[in-house]
N, C-alpha and C positions, 0 to 999 in steps of 0.2 A: 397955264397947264402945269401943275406937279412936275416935277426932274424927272421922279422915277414911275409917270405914269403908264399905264399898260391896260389899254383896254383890251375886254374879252367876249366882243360883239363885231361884227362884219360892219365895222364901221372904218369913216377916216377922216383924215382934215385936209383942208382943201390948204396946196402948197402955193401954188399961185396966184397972182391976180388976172393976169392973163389967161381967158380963157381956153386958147388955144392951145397955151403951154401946160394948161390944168390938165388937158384930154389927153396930151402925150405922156403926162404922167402915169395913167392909168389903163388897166390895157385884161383883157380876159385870157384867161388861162391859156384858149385854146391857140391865140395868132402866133407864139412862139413855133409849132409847128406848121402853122399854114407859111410862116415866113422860113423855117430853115428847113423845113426835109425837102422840097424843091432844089434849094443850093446845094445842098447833102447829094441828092439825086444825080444833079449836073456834074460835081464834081466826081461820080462814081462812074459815070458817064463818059467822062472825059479820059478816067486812068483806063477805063477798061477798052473803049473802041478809037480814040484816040492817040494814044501812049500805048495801048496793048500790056497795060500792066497783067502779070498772069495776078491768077486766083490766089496762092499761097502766102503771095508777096504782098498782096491786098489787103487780106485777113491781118496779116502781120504788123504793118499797118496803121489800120484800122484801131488794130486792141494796145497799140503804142500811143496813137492818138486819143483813146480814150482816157487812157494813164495817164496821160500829161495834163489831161483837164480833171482832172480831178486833182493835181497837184495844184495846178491854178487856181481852181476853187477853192482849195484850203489857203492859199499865197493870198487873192486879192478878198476872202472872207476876212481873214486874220487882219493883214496889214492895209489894206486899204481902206473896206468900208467900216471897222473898226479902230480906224486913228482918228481921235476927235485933236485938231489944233485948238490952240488955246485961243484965238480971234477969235472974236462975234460972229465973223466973214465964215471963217473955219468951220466955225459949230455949224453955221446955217448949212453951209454946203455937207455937212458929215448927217444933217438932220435928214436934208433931199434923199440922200444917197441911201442912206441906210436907218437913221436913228427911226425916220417912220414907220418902219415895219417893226422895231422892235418898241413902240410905242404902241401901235393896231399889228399885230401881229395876224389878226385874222381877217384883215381887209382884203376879199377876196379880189379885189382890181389891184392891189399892188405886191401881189405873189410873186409875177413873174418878172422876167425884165422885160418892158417896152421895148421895141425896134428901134426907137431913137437913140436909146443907148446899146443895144446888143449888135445891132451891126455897125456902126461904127470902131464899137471896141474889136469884135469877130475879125475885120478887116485889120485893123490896129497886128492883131494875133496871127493874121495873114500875112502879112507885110514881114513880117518878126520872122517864122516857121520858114518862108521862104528864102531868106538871108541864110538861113541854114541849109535847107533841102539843095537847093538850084537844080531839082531835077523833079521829075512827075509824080516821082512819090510823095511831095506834096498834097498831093490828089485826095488817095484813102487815105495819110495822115490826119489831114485837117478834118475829109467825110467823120471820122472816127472822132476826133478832137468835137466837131460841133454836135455827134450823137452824146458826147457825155455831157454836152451842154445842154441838151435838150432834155435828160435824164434828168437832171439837176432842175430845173425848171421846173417841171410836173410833177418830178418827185418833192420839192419845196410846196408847190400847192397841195401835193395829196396831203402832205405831212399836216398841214394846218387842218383840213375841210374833210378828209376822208376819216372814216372809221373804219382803223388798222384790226386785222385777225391773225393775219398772218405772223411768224416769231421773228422773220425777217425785216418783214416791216414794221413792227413794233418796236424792234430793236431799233429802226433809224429814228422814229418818231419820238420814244424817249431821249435819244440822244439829242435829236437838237429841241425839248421841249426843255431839256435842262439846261440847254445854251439861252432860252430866253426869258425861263421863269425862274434857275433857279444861278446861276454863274457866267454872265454873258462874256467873261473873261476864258473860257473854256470851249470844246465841242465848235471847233470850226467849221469840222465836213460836217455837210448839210446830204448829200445824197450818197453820203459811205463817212465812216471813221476810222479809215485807213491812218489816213496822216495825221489824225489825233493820238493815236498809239506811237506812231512813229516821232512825234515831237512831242511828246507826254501832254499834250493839250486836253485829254481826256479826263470822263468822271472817275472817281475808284468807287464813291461809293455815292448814297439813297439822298445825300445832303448837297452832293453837285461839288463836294472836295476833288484839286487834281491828285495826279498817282504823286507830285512833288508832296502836297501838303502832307498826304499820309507816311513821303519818308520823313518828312523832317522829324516828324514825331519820334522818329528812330535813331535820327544822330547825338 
């Protein structure tokens, strides 16, 4: 396979040889929410008839929770599935993770993330949030934290397979269609470009230049 191939068919390559581990690979769009708005549920569940969290303080929250995943999402976009190590080992594990999708970028079975990996990590993020919290506001935090995961999910499949009208959604769709076809060193946030502004990660202009490239030209 070419380094810098990039098919632009609903196609993909088969990662494992194990078949069972080939199936958890790949996963439809929709089981991200049959797997998290039930836990979302519960845990809404829990702040409001067991904890008695009021309403105000829920919402609050909630839209805190949301915020912070989306901080994450640009954190483990950027630095994570973005570091290729220089081992063979490296590569293969940075290729699983990530380089697949930016090789079949329109592979509509590997859009979202599998459950083999999302609640493991989710929990990972549990374990973390609550070393913080030690109280029930936990609850709507995380409820919130795993709505903007879920946002991010559907919102990363529509981007591929939906035909965008809207200026909102266009605007996200170019954004990261230039993270994959035209600067994949750029355009981190995938379901907002908040934190591309805020860490200049972003395009300036029609060529996929960052807003750095465009100043150096000025110094």
């Amino acid at each position: 396979m070419p380094k810098n191939y990039i098919s632009n068919k609903d196609e993909t390559v088969r990662l494992f040889e194990n078949d069972f581990l080939e199936a958890l690979s790949r996963v439809h769009w929709s089981v991200p929410l049959w797997v998290f708005i039930p836990i979302i549920l519960f845990l809404l569940y829990r702040g409001f008839f067991i904890f008695h969290i009021n309403v105000s303080d829920a919402i609050l929250f909630i839209i805190v929770g949301i915020i912070i995943w989306t901080f994450s999402e640009y954190f483990l976009h950027r630095f994570i599935f973005h570091y290729v190590p220089n081992s063979e080992f490296g590569k293969r594990i940075h290729f699983l993770m990530h380089g697949v999708h930016h090789a079949y970028p329109k592979d509509s079975k590997r859009l979202v993330m599998p459950p083999s990996i999302s609640l493991p990590l989710a929990a990972l993020f549990f374990i973390l949030f609550n070393t913080i919290f030690r109280n029930a506001n936990i609850l709507p935090f995380f409820a919130g934290f795993l709505i903007g995961y879920l946002f991010y999910d559907i919102s990363h499949y529509a981007i591929h397979h939906f035909n965008m009208h809207n200026k909102f959604w266009l605007a996200i769709k170019n954004h990261h269609s230039k993270h994959h076809y035209q600067n994949p060193g750029l355009g981190f946030g995938v379901s907002q470009p908040a934190w591309d502004y805020v860490f200049r990660t972003t395009f300036s202009d029609k060529n996929g230049k960052s807003f750095d490239d465009e100043n150096k030209k000025h110094v």
